[in-house]
KOLZARO-849991 format. One line per 4 residues: their letters; for each residue x, z, y of N, C-alpha, C. Coordinates in Angstrom, 3 decimals. Layout:
BEGIN
A> X:Z:Y:X:Z:Y:X:Z:Y | ...
***
This chain:
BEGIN
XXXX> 0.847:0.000:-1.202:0.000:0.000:0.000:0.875:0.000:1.241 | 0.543:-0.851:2.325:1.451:-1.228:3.679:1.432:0.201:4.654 | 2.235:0.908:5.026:2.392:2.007:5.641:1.442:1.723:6.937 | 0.404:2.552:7.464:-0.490:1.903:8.408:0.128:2.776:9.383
XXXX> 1.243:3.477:9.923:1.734:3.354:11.097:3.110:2.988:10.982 | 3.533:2.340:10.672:4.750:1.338:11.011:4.484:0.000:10.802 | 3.895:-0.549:11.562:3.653:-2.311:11.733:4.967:-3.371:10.529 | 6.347:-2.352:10.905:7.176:-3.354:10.745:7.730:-2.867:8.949
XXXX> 7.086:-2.501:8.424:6.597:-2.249:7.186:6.614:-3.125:5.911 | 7.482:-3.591:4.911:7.399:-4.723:4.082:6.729:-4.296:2.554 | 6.234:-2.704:2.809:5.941:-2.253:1.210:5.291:-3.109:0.703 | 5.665:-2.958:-0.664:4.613:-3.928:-1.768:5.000:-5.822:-1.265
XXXX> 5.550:-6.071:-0.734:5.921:-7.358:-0.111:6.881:-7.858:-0.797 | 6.833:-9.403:-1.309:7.889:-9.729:-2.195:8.592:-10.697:-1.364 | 9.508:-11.065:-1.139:10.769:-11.557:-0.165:11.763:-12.670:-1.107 | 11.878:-13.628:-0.763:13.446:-14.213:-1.259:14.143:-15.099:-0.451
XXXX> 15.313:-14.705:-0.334:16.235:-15.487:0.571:17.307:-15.937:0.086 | 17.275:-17.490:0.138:17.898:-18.625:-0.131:19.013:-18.680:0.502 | 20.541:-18.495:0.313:21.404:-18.282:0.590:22.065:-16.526:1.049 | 21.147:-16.133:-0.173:21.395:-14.160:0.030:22.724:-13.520:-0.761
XXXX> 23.955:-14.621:-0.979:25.103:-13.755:-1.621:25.443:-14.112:-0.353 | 25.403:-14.770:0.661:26.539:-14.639:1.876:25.976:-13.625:2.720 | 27.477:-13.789:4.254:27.497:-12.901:4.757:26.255:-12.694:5.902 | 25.595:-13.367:6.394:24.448:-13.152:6.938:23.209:-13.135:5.806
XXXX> 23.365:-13.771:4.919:22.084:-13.871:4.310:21.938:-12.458:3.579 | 23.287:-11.965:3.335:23.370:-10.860:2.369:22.738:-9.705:3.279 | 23.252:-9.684:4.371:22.852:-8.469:5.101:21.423:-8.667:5.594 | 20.424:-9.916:5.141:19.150:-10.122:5.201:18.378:-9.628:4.466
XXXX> 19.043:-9.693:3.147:18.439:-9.218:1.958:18.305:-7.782:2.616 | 19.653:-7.146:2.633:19.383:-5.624:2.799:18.074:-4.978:3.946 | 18.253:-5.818:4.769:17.323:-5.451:5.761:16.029:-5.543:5.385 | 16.019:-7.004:4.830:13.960:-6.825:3.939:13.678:-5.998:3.060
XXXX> 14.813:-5.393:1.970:14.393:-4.455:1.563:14.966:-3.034:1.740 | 15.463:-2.777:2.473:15.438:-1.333:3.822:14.128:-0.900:4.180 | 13.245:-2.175:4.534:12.045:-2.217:5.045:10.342:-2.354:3.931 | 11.324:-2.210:2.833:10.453:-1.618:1.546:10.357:-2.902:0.360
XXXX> 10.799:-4.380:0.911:10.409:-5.746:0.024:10.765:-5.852:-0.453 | 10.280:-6.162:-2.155:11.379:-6.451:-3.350:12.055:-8.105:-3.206 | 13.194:-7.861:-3.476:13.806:-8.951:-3.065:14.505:-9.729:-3.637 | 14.642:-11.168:-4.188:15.104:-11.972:-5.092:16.268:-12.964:-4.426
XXXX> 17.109:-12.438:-4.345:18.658:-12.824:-4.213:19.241:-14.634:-4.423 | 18.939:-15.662:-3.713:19.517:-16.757:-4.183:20.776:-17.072:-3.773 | 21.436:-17.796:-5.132:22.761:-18.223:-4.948:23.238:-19.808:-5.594 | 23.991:-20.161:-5.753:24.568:-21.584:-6.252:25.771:-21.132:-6.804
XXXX> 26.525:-20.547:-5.923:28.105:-20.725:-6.559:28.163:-19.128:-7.054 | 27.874:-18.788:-5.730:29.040:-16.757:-5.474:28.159:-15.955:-6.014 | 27.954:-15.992:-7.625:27.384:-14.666:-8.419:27.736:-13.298:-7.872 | 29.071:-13.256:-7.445:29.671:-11.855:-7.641:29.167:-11.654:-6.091
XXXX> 29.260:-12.552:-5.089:28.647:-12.171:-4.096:26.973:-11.670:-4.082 | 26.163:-12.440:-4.316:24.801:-12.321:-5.409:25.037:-10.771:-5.858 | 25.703:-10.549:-6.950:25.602:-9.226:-7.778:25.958:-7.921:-6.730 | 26.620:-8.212:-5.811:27.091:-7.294:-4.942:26.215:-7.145:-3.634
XXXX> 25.104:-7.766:-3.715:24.341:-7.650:-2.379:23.424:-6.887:-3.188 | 23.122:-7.182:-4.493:22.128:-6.424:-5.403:22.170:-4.925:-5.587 | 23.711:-4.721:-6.023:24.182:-3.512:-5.780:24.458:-2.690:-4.870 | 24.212:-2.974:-3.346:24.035:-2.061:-2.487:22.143:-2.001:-2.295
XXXX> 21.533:-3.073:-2.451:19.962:-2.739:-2.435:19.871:-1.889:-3.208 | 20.129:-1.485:-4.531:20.115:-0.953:-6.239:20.179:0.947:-5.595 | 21.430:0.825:-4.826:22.286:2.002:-4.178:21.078:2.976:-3.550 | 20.657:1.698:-2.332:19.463:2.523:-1.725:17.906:2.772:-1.868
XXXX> 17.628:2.636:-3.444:16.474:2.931:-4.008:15.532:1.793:-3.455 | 16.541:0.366:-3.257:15.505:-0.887:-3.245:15.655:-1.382:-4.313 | 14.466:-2.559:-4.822:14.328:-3.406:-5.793:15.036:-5.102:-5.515 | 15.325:-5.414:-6.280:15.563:-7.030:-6.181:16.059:-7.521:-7.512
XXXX> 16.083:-8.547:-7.526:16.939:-9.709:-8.572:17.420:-10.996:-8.014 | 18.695:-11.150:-8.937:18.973:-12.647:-8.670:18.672:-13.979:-8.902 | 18.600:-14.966:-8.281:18.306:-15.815:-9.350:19.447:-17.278:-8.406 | 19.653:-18.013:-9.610:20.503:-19.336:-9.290:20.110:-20.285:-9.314
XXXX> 19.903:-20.811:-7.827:19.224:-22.147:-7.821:20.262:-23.158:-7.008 | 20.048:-24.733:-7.111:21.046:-25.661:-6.695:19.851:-26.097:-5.754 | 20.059:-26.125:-4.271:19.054:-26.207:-3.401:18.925:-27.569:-2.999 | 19.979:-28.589:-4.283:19.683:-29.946:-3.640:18.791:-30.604:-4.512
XXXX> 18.410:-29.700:-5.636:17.348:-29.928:-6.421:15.940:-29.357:-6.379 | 14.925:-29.763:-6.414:13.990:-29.503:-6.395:13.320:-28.345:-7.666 | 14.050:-29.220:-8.844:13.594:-28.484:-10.124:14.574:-27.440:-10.347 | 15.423:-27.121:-10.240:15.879:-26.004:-9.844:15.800:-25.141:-8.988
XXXX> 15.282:-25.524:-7.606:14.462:-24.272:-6.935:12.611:-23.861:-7.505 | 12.170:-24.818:-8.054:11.039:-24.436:-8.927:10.883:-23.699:-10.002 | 12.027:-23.630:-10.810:12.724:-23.106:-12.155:13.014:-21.298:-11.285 | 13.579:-21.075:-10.337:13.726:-20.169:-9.625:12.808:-19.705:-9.055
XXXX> 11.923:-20.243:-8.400:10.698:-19.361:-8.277:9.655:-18.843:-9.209 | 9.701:-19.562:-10.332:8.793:-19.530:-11.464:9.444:-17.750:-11.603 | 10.681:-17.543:-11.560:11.542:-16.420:-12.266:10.599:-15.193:-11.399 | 10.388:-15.913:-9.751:10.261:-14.742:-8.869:8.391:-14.102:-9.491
XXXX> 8.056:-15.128:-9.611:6.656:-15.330:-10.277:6.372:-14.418:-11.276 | 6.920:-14.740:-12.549:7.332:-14.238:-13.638:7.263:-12.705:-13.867 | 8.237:-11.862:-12.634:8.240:-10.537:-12.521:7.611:-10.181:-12.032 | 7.273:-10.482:-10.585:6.832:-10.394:-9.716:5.499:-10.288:-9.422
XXXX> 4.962:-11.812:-10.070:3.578:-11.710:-9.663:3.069:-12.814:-8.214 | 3.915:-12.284:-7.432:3.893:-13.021:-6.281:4.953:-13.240:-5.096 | 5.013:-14.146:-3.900:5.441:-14.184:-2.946:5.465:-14.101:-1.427 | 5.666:-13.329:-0.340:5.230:-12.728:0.861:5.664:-13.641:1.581
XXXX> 7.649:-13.646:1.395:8.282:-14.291:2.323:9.743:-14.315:1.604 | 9.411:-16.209:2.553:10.939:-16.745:2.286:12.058:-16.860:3.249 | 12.722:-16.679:3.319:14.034:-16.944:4.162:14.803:-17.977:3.801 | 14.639:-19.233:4.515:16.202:-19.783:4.508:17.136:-19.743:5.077
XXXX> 18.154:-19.558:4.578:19.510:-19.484:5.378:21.088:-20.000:4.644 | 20.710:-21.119:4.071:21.629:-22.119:3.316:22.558:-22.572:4.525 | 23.780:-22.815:4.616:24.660:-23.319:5.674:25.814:-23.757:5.146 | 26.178:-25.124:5.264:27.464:-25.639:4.747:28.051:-26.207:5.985
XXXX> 29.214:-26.658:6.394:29.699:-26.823:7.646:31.119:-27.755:7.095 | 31.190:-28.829:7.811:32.795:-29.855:7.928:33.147:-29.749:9.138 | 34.605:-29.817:9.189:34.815:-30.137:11.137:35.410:-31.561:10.710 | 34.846:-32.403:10.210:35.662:-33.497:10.407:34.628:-34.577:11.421
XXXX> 35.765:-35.067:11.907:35.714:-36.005:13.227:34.402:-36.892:13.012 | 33.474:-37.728:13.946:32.488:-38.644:13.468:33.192:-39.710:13.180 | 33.408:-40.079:13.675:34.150:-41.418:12.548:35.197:-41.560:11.045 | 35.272:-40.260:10.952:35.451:-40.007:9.817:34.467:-39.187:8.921
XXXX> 33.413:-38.924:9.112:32.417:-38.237:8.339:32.148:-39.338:7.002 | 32.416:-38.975:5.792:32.523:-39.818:4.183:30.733:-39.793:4.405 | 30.384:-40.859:3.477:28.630:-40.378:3.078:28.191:-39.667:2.444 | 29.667:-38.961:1.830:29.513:-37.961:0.653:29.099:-36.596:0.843
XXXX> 29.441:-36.395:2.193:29.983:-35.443:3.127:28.758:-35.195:3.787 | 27.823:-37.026:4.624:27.036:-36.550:4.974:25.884:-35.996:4.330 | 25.881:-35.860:2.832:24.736:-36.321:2.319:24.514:-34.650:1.504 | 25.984:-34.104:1.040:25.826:-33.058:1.127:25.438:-31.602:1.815
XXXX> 25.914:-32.090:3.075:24.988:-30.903:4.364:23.693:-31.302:4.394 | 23.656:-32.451:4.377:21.857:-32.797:4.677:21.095:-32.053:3.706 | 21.347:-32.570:2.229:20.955:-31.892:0.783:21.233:-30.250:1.152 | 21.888:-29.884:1.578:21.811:-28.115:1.652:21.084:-27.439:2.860
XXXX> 21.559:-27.994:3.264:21.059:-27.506:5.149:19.675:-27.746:5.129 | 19.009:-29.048:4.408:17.795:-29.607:5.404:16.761:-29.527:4.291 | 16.964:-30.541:3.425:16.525:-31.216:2.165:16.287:-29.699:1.396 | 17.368:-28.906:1.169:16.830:-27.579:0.665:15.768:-26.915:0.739
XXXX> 15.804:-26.805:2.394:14.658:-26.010:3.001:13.162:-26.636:3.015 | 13.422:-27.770:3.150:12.341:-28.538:2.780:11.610:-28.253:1.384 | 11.980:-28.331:0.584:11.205:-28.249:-0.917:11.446:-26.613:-0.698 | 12.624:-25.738:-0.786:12.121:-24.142:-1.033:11.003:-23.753:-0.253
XXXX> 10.590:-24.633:1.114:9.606:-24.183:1.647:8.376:-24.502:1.179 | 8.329:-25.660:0.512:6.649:-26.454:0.365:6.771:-25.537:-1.067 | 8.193:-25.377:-2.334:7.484:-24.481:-3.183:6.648:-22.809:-2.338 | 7.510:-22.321:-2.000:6.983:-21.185:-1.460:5.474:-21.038:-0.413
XXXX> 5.483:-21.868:-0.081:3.720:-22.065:0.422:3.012:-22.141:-0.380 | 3.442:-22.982:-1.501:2.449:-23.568:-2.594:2.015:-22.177:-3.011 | 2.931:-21.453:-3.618:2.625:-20.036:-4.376:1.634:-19.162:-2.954 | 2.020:-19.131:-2.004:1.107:-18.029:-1.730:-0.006:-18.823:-1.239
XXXX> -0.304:-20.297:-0.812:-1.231:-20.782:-0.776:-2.524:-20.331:-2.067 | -2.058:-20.935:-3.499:-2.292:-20.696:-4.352:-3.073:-19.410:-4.569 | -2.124:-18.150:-4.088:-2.971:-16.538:-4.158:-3.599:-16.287:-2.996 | -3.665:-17.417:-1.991:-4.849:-16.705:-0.690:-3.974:-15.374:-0.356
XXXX> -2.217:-16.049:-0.172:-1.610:-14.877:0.544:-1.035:-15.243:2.003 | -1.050:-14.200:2.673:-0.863:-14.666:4.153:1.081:-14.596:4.555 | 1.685:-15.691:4.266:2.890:-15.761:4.054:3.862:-15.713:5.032 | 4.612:-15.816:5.569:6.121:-16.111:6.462:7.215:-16.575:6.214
XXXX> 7.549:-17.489:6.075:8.420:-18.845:6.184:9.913:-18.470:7.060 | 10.459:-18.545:6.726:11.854:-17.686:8.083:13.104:-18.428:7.954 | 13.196:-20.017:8.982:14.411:-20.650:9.012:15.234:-20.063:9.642 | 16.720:-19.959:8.897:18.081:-19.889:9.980:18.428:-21.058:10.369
XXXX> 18.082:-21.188:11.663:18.917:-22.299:12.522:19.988:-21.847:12.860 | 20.819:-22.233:14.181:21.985:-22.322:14.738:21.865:-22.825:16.485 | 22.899:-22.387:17.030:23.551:-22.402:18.493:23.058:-24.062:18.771 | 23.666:-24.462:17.604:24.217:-25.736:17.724:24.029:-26.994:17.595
XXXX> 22.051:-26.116:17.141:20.594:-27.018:17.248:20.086:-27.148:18.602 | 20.492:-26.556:19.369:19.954:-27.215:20.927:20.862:-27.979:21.567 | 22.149:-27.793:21.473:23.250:-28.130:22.085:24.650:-28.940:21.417 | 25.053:-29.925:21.858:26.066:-30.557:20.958:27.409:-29.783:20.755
XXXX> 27.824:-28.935:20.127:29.127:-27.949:19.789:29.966:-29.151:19.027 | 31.496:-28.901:19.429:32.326:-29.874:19.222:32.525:-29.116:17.805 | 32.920:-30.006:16.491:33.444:-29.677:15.322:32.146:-29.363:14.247 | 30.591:-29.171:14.828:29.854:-29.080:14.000:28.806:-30.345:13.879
XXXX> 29.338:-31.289:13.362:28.611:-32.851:14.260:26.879:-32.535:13.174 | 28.057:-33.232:11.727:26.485:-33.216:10.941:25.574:-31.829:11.010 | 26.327:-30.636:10.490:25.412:-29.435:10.601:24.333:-28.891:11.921 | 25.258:-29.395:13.158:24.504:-29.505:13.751:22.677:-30.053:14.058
XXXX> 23.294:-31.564:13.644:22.283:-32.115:13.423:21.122:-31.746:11.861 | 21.872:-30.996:11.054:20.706:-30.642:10.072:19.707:-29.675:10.734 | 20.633:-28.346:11.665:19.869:-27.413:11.835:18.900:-28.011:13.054 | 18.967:-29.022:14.147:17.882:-29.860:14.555:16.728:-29.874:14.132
XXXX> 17.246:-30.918:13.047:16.289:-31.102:12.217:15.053:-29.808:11.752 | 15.781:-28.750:11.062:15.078:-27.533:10.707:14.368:-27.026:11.718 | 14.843:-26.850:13.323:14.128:-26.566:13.930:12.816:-27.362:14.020 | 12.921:-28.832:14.256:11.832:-29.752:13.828:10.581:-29.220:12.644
XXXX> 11.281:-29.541:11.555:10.502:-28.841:10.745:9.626:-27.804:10.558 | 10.361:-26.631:11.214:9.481:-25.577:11.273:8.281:-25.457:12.044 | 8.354:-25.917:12.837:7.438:-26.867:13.807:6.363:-27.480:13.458 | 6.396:-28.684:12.420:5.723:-29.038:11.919:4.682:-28.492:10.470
XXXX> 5.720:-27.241:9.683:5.186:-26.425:8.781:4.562:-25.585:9.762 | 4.729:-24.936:10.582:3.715:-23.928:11.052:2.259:-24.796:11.550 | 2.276:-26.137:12.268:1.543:-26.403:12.477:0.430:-27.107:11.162 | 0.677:-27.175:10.004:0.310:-27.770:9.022:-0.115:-26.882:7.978
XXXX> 0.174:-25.562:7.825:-0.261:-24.510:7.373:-0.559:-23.382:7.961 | -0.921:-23.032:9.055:-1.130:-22.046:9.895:-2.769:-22.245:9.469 | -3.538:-22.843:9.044:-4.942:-22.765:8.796:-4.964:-22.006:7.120 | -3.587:-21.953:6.310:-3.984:-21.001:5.313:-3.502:-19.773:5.812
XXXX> -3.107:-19.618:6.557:-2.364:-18.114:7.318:-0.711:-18.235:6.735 | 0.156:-19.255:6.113:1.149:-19.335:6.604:2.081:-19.426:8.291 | 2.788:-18.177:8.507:3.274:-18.597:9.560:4.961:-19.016:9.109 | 5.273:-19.629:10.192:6.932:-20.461:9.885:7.325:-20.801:11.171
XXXX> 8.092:-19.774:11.258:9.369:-19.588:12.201:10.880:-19.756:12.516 | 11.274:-19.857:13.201:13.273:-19.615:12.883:13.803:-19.023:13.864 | 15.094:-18.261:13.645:15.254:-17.553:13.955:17.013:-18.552:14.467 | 17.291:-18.294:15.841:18.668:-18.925:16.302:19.603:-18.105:16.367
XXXX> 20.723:-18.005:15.864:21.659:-17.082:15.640:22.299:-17.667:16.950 | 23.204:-17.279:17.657:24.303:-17.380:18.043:25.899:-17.462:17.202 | 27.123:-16.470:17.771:27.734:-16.973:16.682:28.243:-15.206:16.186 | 28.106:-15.503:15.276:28.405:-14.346:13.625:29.330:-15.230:13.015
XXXX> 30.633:-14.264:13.209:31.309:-14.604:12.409:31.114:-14.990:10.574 | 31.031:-16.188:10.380:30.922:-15.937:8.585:31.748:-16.947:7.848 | 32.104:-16.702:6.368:32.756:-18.132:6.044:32.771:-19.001:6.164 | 31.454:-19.787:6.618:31.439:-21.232:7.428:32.069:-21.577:8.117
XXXX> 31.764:-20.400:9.527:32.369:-20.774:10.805:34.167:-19.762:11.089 | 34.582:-19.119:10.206:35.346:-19.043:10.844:37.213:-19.499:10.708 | 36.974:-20.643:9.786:37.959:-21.351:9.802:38.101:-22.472:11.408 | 37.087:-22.248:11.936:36.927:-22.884:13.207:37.453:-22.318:14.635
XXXX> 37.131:-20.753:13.781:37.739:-20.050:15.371:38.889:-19.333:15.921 | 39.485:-20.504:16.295:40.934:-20.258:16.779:41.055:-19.653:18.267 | 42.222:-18.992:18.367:41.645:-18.098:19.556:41.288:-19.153:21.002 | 41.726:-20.196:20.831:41.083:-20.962:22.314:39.877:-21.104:22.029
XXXX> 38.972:-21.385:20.951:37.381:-21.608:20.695:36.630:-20.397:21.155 | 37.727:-19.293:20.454:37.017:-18.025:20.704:36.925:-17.559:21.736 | 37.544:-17.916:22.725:37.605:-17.456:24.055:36.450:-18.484:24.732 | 36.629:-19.557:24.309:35.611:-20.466:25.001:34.016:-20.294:24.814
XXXX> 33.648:-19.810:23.557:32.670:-19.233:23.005:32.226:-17.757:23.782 | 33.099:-16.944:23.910:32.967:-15.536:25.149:32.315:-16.355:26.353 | 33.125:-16.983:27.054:33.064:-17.670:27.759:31.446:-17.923:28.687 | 30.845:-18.866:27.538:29.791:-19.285:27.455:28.524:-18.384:26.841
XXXX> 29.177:-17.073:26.778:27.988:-16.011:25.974:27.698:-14.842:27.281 | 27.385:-14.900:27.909:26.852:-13.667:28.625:27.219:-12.707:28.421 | 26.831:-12.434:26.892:27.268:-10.584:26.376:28.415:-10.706:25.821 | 29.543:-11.694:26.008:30.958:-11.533:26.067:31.467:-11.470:24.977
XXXX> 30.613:-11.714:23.306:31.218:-10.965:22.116:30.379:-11.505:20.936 | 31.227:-11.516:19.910:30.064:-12.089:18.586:28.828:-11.237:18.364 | 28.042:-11.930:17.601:26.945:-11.079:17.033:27.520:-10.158:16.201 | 26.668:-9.357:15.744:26.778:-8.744:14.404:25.621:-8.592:13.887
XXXX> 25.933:-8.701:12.182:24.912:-8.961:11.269:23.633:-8.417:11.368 | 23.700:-6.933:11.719:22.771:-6.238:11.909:22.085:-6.301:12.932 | 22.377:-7.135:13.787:21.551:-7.385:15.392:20.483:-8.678:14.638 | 20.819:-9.259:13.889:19.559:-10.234:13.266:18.375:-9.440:12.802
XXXX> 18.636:-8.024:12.212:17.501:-7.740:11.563:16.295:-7.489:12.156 | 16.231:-7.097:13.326:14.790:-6.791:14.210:14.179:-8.249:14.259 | 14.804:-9.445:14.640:13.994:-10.261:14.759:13.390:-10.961:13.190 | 14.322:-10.370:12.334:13.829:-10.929:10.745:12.950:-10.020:10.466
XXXX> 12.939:-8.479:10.678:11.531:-8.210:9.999:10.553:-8.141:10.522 | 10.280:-8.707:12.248:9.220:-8.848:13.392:8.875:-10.086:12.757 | 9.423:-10.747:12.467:8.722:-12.632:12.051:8.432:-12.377:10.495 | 8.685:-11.407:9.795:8.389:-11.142:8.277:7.304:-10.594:8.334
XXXX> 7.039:-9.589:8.716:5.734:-8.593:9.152:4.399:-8.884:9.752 | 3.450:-9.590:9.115:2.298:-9.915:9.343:1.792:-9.340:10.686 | 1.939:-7.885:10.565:1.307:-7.133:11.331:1.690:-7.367:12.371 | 3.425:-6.906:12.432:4.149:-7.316:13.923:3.682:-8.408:14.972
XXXX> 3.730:-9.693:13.973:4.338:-10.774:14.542:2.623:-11.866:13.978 | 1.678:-11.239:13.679:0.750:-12.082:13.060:0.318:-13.442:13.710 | 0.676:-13.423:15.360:0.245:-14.457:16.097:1.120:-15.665:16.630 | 2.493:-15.409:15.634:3.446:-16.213:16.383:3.405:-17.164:15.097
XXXX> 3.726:-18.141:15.263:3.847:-19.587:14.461:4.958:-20.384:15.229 | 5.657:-21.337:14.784:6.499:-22.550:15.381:7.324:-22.177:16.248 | 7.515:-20.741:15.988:8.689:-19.993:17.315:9.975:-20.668:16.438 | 10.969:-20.713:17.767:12.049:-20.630:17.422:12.973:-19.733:18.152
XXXX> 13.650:-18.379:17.344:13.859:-17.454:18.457:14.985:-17.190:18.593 | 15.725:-17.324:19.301:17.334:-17.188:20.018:17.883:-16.024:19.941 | 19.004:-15.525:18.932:19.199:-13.533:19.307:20.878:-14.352:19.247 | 21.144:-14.632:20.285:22.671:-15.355:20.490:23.245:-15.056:21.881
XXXX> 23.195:-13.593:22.141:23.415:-12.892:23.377:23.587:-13.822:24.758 | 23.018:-14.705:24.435:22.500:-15.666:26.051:23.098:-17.070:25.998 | 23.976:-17.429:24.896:24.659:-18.560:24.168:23.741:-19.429:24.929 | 22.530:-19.981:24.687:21.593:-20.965:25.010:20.930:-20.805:26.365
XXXX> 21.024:-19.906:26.818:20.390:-20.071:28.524:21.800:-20.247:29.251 | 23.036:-20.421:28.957:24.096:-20.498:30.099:24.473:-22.021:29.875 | 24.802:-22.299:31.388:24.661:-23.813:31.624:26.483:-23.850:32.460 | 26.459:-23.648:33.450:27.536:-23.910:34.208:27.152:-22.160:35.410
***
């Protein structure tokens, strides 16, 4: 039963986030279920990362499991939700937050190259999302959808050409899923990071980027992981956030309002 004075409340709420052995996604997991949601852990490669996000939920008397899905497949993220199904019963909310990143030059971008960020970044989210509607469509459940975009979806950032352009795209998308299911009470949102340091990005940041990045941030300094979580469990939380749809919300300490 949903705690009826804390709005921001996930009891009894089942959660899975698609890219939850890394370092933002991991500390997503923890936060949805901090906030009471049992939570199903996706990964591709980093089990041990996976097993180790499990084991600090495990620690603090939360629930979850893992499961391994290849997000450029369809039947393998179906095969994976069936799992969440299976135990579960049902689904509240999904998170994507899949991110692969090249710095190579545009005229040297392979098709191999492009086709793989697209397939992870975009193409992923696409099918984990239409499965995950389907299911709570299916139970007449009132769901939340939760893209990780990026900085670097409003603005052209040198070194992130294609990713850039996937997380575009996602913002697009979400856009169009909220407006296309908001009549079953799916809402679908995203959430804009600024920059958090994580394995993606920080083979990129050399101290002239990093300074240039201060620079251009208002609050002078990276994120940290834990500054995502208020806006992930306000857009998770029916109650909180029941009236927002097609947001896309910026927690990138002013990254996107500074111009010159």
């Amino acid at each position: 039963m949903e705690d009826d004075k804390n709005i921001f409340a996930l009891t009894d709420k089942v959660a899975a986030v698609i890219g939850g052995s890394g370092v933002l996604g991991g500390g997503m997991v923890k936060s949805l279920a901090g906030a009471g949601a049992k939570t199903a852990i996706f990964y591709s490669g980093n089990r041990e990362g996976a097993e180790n996000v499990l084991a600090d939920v495990e620690k603090e008397g939360g629930e979850g499991m893992i499961c391994h899905a290849d997000v450029r497949s369809e039947a393998s993220l179906k095969k994976a939700f069936q799992e969440i199904e299976d135990r579960w019963k049902r689904l509240d909310i999904l998170v994507n937050a899949p991110g692969v990143n090249s710095v190579t030059p545009i005229m040297e971008i392979t098709e191999e190259e492009w086709d793989r960020i697209m397939e992870i970044n975009l193409k992923g989210v696409f099918f984990a999302s239409r499965i995950a509607a389907g299911m709570m469509i299916e139970k007449g459940i009132e769901g939340s959808i939760i893209n990780i975009s990026s900085a670097s979806s409003e603005i052209p950032l040198s070194k992130v050409f294609t990713y850039s352009i996937s997380k575009a795209g996602m913002n697009n998308m979400t856009r169009f899923m909220a407006r296309e299911w908001a009549p079953q009470k799916i809402r679908v949102n995203a959430i804009l990071p600024g920059f958090f340091p994580a394995e993606q990005n920080r083979k990129i940041l050399t101290k002239e980027r990093t300074e240039a990045i201060f620079n251009h941030t208002p609050m002078n300094r990276f994120g940290e992981t834990r500054e995502l979580e208020g806006a992930l469990i306000w857009l998770a939380s029916n109650r909180a956030s029941s009236f927002v749809t097609g947001a896309v919300v910026p927690v990138d300490g002013g990254f996107t309002s500074m111009t010159i």
